[in-house]
C-alpha positions as protocol buffer text, in pm:
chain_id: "A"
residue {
  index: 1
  type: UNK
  ca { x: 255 y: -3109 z: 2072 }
}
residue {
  index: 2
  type: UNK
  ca { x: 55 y: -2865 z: 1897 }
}
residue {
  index: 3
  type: UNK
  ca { x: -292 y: -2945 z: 2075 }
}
residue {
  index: 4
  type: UNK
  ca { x: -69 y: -2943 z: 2418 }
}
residue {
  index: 5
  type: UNK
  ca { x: 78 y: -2549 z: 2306 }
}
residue {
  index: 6
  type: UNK
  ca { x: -267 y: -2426 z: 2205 }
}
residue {
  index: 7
  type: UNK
  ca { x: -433 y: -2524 z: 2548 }
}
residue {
  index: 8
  type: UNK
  ca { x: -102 y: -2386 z: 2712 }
}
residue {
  index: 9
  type: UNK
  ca { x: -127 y: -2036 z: 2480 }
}
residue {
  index: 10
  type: UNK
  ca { x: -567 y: -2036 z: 2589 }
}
residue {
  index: 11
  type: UNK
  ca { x: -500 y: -2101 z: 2966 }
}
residue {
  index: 12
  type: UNK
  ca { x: -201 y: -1834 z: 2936 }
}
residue {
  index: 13
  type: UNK
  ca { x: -402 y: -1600 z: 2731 }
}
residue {
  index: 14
  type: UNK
  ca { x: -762 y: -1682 z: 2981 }
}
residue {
  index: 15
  type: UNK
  ca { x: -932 y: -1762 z: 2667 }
}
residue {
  index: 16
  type: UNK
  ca { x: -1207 y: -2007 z: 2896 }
}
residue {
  index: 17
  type: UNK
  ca { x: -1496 y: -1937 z: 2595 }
}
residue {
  index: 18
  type: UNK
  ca { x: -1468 y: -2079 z: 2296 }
}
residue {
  index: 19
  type: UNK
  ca { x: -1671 y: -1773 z: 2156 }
}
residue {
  index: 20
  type: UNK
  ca { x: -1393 y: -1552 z: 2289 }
}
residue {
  index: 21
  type: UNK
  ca { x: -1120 y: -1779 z: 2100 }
}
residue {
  index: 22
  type: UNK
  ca { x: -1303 y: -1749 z: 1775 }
}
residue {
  index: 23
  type: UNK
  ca { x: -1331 y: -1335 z: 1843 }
}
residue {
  index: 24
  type: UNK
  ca { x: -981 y: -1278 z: 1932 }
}
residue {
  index: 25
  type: UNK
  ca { x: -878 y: -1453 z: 1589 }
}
residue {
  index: 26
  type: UNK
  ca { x: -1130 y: -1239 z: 1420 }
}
residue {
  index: 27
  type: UNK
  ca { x: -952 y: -934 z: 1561 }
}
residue {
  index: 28
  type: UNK
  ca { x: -655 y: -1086 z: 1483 }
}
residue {
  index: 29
  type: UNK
  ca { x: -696 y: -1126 z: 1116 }
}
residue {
  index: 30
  type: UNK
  ca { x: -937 y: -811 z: 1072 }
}
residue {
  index: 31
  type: UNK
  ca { x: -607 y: -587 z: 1250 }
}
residue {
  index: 32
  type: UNK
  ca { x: -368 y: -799 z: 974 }
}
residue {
  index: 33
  type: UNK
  ca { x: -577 y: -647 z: 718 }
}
residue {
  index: 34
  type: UNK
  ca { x: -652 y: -322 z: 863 }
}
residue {
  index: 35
  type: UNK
  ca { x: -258 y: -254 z: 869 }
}
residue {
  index: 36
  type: UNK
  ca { x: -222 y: -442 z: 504 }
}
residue {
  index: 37
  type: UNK
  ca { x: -475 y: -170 z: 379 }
}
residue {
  index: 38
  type: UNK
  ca { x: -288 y: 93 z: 539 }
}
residue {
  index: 39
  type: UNK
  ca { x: 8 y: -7 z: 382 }
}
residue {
  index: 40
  type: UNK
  ca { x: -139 y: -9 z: 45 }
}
residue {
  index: 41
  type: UNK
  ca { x: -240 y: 334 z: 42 }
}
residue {
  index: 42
  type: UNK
  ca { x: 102 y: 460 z: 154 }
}
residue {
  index: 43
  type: UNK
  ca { x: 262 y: 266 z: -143 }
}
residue {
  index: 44
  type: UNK
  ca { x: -11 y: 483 z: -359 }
}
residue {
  index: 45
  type: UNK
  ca { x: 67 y: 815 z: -222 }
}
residue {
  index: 46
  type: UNK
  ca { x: 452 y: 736 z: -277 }
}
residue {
  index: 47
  type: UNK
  ca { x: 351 y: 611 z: -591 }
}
residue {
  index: 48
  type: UNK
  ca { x: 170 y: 934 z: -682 }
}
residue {
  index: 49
  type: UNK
  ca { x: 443 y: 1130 z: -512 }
}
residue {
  index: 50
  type: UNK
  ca { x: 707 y: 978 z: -708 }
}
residue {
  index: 51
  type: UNK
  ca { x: 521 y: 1051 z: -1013 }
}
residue {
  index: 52
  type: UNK
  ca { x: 513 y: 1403 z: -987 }
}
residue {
  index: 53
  type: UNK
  ca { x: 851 y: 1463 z: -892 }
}
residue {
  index: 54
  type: UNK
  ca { x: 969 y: 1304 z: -1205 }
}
residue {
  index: 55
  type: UNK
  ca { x: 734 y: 1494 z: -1441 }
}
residue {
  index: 56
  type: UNK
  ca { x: 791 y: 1835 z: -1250 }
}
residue {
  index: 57
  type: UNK
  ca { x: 1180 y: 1742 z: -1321 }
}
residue {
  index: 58
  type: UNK
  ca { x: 1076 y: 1668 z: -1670 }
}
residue {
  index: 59
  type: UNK
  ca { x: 877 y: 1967 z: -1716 }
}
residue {
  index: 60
  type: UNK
  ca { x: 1137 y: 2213 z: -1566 }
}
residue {
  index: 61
  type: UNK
  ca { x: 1411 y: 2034 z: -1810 }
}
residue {
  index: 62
  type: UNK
  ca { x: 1180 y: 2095 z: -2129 }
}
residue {
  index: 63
  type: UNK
  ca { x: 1014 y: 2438 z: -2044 }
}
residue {
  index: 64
  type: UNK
  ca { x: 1291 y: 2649 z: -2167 }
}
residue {
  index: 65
  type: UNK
  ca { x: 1221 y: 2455 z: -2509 }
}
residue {
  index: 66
  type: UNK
  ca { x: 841 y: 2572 z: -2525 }
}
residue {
  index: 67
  type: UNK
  ca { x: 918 y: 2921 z: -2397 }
}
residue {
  index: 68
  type: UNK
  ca { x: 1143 y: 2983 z: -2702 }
}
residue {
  index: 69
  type: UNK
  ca { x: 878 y: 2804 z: -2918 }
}
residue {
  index: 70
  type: UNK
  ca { x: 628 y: 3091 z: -2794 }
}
residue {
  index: 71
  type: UNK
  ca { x: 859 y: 3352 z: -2881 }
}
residue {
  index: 72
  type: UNK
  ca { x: 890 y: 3228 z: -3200 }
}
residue {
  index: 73
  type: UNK
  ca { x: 524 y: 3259 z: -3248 }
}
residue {
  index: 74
  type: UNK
  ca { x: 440 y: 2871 z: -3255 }
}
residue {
  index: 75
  type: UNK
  ca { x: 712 y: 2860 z: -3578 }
}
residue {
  index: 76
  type: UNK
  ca { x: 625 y: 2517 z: -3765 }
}
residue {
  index: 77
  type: UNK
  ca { x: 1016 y: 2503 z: -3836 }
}
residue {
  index: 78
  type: UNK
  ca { x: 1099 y: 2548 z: -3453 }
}
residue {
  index: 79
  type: UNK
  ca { x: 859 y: 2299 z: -3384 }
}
residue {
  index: 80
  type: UNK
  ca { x: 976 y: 2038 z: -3653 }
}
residue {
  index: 81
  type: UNK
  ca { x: 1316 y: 2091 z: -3506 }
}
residue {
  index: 82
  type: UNK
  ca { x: 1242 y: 2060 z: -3181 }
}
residue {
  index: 83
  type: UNK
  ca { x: 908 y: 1800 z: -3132 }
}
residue {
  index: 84
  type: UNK
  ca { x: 1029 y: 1568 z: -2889 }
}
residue {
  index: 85
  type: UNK
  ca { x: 1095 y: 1813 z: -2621 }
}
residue {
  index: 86
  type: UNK
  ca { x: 773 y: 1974 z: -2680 }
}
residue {
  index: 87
  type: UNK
  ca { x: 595 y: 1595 z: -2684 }
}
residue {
  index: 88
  type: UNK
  ca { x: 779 y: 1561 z: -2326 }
}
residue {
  index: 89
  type: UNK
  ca { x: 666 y: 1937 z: -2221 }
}
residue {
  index: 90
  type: UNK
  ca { x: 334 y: 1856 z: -2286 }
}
residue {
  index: 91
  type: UNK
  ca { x: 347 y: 1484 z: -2104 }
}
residue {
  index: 92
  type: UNK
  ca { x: 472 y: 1610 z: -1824 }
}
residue {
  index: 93
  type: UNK
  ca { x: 231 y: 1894 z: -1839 }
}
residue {
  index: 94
  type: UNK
  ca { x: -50 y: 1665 z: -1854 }
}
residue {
  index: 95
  type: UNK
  ca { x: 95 y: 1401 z: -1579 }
}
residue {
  index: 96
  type: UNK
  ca { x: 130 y: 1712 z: -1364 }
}
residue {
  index: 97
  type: UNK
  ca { x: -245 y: 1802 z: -1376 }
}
residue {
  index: 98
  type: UNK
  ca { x: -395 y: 1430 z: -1375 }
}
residue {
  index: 99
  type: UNK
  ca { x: -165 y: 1374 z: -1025 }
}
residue {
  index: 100
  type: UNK
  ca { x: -308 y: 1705 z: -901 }
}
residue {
  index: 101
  type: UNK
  ca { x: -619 y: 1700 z: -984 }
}
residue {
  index: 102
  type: UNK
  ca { x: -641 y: 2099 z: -989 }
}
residue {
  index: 103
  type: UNK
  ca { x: -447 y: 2180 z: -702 }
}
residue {
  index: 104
  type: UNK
  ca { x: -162 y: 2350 z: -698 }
}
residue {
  index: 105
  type: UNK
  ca { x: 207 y: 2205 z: -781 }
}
residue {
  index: 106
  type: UNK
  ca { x: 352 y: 2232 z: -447 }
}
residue {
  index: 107
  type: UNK
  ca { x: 751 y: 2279 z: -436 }
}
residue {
  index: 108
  type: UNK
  ca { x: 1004 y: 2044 z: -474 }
}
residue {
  index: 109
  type: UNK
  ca { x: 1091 y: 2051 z: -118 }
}
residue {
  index: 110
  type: UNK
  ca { x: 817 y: 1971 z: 13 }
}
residue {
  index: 111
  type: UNK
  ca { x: 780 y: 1678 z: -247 }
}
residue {
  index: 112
  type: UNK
  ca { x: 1057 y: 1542 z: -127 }
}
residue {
  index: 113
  type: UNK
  ca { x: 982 y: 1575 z: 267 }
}
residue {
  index: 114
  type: UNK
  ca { x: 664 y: 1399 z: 208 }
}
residue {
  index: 115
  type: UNK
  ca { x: 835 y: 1093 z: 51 }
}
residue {
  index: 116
  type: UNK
  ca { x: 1090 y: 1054 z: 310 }
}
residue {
  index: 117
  type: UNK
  ca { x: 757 y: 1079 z: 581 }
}
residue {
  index: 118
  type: UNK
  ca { x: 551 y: 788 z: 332 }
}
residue {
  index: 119
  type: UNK
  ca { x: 886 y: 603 z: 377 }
}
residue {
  index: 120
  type: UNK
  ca { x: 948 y: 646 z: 717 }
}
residue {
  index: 121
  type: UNK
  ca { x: 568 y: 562 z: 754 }
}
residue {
  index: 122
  type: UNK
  ca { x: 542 y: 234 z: 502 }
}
residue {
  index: 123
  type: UNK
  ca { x: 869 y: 109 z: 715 }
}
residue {
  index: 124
  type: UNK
  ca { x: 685 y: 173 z: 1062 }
}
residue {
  index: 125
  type: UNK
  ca { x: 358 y: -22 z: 923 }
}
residue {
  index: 126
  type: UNK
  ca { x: 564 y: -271 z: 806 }
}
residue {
  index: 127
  type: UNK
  ca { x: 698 y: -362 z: 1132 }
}
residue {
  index: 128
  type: UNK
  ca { x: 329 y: -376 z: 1258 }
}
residue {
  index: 129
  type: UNK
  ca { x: 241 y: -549 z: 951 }
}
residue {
  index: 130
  type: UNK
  ca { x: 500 y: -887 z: 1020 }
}
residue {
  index: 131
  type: UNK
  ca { x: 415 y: -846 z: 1440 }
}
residue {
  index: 132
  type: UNK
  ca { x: 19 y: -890 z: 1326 }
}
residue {
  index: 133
  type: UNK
  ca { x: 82 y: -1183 z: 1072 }
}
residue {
  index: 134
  type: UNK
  ca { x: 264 y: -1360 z: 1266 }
}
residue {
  index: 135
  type: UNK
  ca { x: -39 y: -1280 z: 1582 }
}
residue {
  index: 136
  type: UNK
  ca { x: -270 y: -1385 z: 1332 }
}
residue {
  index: 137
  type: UNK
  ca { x: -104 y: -1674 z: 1246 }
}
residue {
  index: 138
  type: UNK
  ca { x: -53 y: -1796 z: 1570 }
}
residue {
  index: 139
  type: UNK
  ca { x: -431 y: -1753 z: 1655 }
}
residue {
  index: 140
  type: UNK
  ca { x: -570 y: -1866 z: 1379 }
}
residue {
  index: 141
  type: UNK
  ca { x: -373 y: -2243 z: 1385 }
}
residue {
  index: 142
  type: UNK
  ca { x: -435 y: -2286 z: 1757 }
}
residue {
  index: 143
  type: UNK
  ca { x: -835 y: -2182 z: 1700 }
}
residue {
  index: 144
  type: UNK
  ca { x: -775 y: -2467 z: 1415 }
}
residue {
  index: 145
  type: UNK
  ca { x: -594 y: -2722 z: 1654 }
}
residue {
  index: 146
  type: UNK
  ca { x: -927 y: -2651 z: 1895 }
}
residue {
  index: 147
  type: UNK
  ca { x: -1157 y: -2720 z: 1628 }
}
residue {
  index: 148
  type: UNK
  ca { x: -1015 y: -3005 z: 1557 }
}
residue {
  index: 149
  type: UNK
  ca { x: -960 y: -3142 z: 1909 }
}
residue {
  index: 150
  type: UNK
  ca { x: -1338 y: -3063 z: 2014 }
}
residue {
  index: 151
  type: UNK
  ca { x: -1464 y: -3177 z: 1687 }
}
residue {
  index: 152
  type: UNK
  ca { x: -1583 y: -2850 z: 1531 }
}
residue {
  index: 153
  type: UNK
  ca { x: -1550 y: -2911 z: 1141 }
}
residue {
  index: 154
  type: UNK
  ca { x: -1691 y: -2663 z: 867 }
}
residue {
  index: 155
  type: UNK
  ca { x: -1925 y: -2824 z: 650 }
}
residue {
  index: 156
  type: UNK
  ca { x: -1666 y: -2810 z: 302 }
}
residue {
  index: 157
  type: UNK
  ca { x: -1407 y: -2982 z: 528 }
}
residue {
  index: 158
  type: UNK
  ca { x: -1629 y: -3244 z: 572 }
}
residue {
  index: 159
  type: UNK
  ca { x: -1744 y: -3289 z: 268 }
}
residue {
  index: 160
  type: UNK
  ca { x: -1374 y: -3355 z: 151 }
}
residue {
  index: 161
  type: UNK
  ca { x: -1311 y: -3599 z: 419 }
}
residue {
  index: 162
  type: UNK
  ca { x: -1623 y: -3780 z: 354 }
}
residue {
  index: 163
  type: UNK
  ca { x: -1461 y: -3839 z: -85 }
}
């Protein structure tokens, strides 16, 4: 059944070549990664997105805290008293600058519009994603079934037949 669908799926898809059989699943499977790729690096920059929202949040909640350390002229009992906030202030300070690499903190807004576009994206590529797996797939086993059926073997295949 499965040698009968893949010569039914190369005379429907005019694959007469062998050499163009073997290309279109090398296309197939470099397109599956191509779009994988893609949607690694749009997990990353929601990644990175999500990161600085939560340490602007965190730095806006413990900024009043510093400010009133300053006007206290860096008081060791203010800071004593109040450490933990300042440890977070200075966290999210520093996760801040390491996400932004010197550029500047853009506003919350557009934080958030660009994380609803990463998601909106990641869920488009996604879709591509399972249509090209399952292309892939498809290729790929019937380019196996032909290999088989015409007696094309790769050499560590053999080998393990042969034991």
């Amino acid at each position: 059944k499965q040698m009968a669908a893949a010569l039914a799926y190369i005379q429907d898809n005019n694959l007469t070549d062998y050499e163009q059989l073997a290309k279109k699943a090398t296309e197939a499977a470099d397109r599956f990664h191509a779009i994988s790729e893609q949607i690694k690096q749009t997990e990353q920059a929601m990644k990175t997105n999500a990161g600085l929202k939560a340490a602007t949040v965190q730095y806006a909640k413990t900024r009043p805290v510093f400010e009133q350390y300053k006007a206290t002229k860096y008081s060791r009992k203010f800071l004593a008293e109040h450490e933990a906030d300042l440890e977070l202030y200075r966290a999210a300070q520093a996760e801040m600058r390491s996400l932004l690499g010197g550029a500047k903190l853009p506003k919350m807004d557009v934080l958030k519009e660009e994380g609803r576009k990463l998601t909106a994206k990641k869920k488009q590529l996604y879709g591509e994603y399972q249509k090209a797996r399952r292309d892939m797939q498809e290729i790929v086993t019937i380019k196996a079934n032909i290999d088989t059926l015409m007696g094309y073997t790769e050499p560590g295949r053999k080998q393990e037949k042969e034991r």
